[in-house]
C-alpha positions as CSV (number, residue, x, y, z in Angstrom):
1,X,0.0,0.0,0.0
2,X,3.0,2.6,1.1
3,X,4.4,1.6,-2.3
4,X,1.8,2.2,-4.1
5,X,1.4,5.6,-3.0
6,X,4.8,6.4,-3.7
7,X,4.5,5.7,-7.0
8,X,1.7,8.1,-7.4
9,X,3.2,10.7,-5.9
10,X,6.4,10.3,-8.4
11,X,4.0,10.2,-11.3
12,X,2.2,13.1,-10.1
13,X,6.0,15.0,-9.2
14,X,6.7,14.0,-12.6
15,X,4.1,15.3,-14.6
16,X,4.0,18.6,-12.6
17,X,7.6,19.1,-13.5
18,X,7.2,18.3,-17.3
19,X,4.5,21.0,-17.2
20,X,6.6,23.4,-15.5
21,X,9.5,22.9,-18.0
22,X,7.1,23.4,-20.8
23,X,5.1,26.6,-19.2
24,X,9.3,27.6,-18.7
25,X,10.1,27.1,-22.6
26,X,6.9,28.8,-24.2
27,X,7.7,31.7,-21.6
28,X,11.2,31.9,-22.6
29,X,10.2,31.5,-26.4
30,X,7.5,33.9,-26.2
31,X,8.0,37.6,-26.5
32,X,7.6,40.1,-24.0
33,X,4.7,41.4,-23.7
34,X,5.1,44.9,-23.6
35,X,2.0,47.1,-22.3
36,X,0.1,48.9,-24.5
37,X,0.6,53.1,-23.6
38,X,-1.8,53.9,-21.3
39,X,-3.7,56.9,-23.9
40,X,-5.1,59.5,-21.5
41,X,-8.6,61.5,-21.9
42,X,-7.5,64.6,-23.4
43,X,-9.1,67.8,-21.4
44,X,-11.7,69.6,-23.3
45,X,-10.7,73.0,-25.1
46,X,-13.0,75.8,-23.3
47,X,-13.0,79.0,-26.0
48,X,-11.8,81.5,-24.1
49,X,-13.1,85.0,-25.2
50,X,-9.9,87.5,-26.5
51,X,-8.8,89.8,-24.3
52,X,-10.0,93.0,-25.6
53,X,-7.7,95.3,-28.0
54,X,-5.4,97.8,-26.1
55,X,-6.2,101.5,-26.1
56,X,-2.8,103.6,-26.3
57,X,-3.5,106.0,-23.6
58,X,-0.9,108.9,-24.3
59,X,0.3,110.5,-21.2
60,X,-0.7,114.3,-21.3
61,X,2.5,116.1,-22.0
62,X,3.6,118.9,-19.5
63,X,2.5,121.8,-20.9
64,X,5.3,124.7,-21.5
65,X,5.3,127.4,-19.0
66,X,4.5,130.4,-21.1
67,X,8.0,132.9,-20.4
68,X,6.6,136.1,-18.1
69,X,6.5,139.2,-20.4
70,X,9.2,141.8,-19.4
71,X,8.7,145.6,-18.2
72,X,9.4,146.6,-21.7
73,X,6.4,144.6,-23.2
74,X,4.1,145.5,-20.5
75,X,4.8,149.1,-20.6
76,X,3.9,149.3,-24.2
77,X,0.9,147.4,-23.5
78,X,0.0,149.5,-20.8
79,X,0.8,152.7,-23.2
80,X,-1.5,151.4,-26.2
81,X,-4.5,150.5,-23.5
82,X,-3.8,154.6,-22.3
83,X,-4.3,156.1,-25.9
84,X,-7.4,154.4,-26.0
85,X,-8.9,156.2,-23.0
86,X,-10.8,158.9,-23.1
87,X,-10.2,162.5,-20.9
88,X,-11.5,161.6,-17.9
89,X,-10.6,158.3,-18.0
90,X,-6.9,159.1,-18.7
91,X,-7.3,161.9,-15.8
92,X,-7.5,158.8,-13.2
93,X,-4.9,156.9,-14.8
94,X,-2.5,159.9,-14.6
95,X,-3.3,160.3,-10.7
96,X,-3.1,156.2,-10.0
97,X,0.1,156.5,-12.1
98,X,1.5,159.3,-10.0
99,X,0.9,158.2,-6.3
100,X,2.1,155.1,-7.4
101,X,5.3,156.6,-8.3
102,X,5.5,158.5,-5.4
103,X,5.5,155.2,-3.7
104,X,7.8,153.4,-5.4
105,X,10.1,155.5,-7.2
106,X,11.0,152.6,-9.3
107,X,12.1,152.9,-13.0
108,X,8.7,151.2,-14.2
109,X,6.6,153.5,-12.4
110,X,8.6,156.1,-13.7
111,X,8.1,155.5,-17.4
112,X,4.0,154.5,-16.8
113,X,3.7,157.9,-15.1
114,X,5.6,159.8,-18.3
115,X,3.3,158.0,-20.6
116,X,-0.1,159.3,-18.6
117,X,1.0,162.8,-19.1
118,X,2.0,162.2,-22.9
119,X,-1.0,161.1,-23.9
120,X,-2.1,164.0,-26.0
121,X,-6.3,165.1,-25.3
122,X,-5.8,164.9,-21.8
123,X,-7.1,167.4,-19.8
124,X,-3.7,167.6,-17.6
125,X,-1.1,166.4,-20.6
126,X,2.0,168.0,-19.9
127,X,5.1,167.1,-22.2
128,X,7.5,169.5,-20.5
129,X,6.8,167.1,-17.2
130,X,6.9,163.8,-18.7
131,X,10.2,164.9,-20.0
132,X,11.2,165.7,-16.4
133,X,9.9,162.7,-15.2
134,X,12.1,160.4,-17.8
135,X,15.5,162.5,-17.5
136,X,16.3,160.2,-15.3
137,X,16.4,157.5,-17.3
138,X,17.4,159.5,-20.8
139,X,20.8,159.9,-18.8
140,X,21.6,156.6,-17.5
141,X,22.2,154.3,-20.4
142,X,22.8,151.4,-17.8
143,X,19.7,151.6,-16.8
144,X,17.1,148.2,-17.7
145,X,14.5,150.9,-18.9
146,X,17.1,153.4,-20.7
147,X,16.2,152.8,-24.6
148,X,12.3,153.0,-23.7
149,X,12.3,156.0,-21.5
150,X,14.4,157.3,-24.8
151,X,12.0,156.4,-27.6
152,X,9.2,157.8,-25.2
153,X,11.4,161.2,-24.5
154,X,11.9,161.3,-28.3
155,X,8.2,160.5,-29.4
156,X,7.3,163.6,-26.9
157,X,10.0,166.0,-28.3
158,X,8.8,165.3,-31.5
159,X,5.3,165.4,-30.6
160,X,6.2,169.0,-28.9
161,X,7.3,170.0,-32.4
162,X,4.6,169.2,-34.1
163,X,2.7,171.0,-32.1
164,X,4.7,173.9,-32.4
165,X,4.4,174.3,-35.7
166,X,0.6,173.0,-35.9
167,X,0.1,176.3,-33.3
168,X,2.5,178.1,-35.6
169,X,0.2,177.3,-38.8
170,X,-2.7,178.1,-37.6
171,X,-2.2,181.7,-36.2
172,X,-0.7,182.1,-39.9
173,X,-4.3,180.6,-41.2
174,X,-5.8,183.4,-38.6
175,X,-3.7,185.9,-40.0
176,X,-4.5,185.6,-43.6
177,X,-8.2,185.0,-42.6
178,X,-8.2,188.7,-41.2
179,X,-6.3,190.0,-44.3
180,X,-9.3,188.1,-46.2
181,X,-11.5,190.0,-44.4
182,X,-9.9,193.4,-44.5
183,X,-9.5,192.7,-48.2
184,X,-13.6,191.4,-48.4
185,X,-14.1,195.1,-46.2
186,X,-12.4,197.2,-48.7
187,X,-13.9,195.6,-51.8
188,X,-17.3,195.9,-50.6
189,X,-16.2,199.5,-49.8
190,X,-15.2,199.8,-53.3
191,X,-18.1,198.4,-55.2
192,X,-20.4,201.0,-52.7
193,X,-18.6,203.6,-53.7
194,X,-19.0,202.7,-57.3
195,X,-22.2,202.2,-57.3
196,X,-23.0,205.6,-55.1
197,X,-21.1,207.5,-58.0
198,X,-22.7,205.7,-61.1
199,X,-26.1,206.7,-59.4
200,X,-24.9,210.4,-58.8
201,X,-23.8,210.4,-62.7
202,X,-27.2,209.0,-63.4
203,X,-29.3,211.5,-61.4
204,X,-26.9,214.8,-63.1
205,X,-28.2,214.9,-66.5
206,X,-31.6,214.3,-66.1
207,X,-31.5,217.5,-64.0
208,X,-30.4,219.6,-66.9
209,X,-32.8,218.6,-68.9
């Protein structure tokens, strides 16, 4: 019985081995089996909306200071505005012109005061002062006001000269007026005297008759 069952369990060792060695051939004659890639769910594509386009957006450029006008400018502004005044207008400006030089004293003040009493058809224009006024500055050549307070001193000489001889012309047109007249007198005289004798010869022979 013991022998019996040995021999079983050799056939039964023997018959698991030869399977082994085959299952170990066909493995080692068999290719590999290599795994297949693993493909992977590709994400959805969401449309994403595009960005809107850029605006250029220029920075505002610093505006240039505008350069300060100088005494010089603003005095011949000042002196264009004054011959636009009328009397008594230019009457005010001349006294606000001369307190304020008294005040200051200053070279600008100076020349704005000369022009007020310039100005010609103002009822206190005096050109002998405004010369006084701009002596001053006629004489000083260094001064930052010297070659305007000279144009103005030169505008009122001439201006004085014109004036002159404007005065000048018309007492001669006065004059020969009156000559005109004493002339017109003496004519009429005449022609009266004319006809006062052509009556008288006239009147004389009728008589006779």
């Amino acid at each position: 019985m013991k022998a019996r069952q040995c021999a079983l369990a050799i056939v039964v060792l023997f018959a698991t081995g030869c399977a082994t060695v085959e299952e170990t051939q066909r493995a080692v004659e068999a290719p590999p089996q290599v795994p297949s890639p693993r493909v992977l769910p590709q994400p959805a594509l969401v449309s994403t909306p595009a960005p809107p386009p850029r605006v250029a957006v220029l920075a505002p450029q610093p505006t240039a200071e505008l350069p300060r006008p100088t005494d010089v400018e603003t005095l011949i502004a000042e002196f264009a505005r004054l011959r636009k005044l009328a009397p008594g207008e230019l009457a005010r400006e001349q006294e606000t012109a001369r307190q304020l030089f008294n005040q200051s004293r200053s070279d600008s003040a100076r020349v704005r005061l000369a022009m007020t009493l310039a100005i010609p058809g103002a009822t206190a224009s005096d050109d002998g002062r405004a010369l006084d006024v701009l002596d001053p500055l006629v004489k000083t050549p260094g001064a930052s006001l010297h070659g305007l307070a000279f144009m103005l001193a030169s505008h009122v000489q001439e201006q004085r000269r014109l004036t002159s001889q404007l005065a000048g012309l018309q007492q001669n047109v006065q004059g020969l007026q009156q000559n005109v007249q004493g002339l017109q007198q003496k004519l009429d005289a005449i022609k009266t005297l004319e006809r006062s004798l052509s009556g008288r010869g006239e009147a004389t022979p009728a008589r006779r008759r």
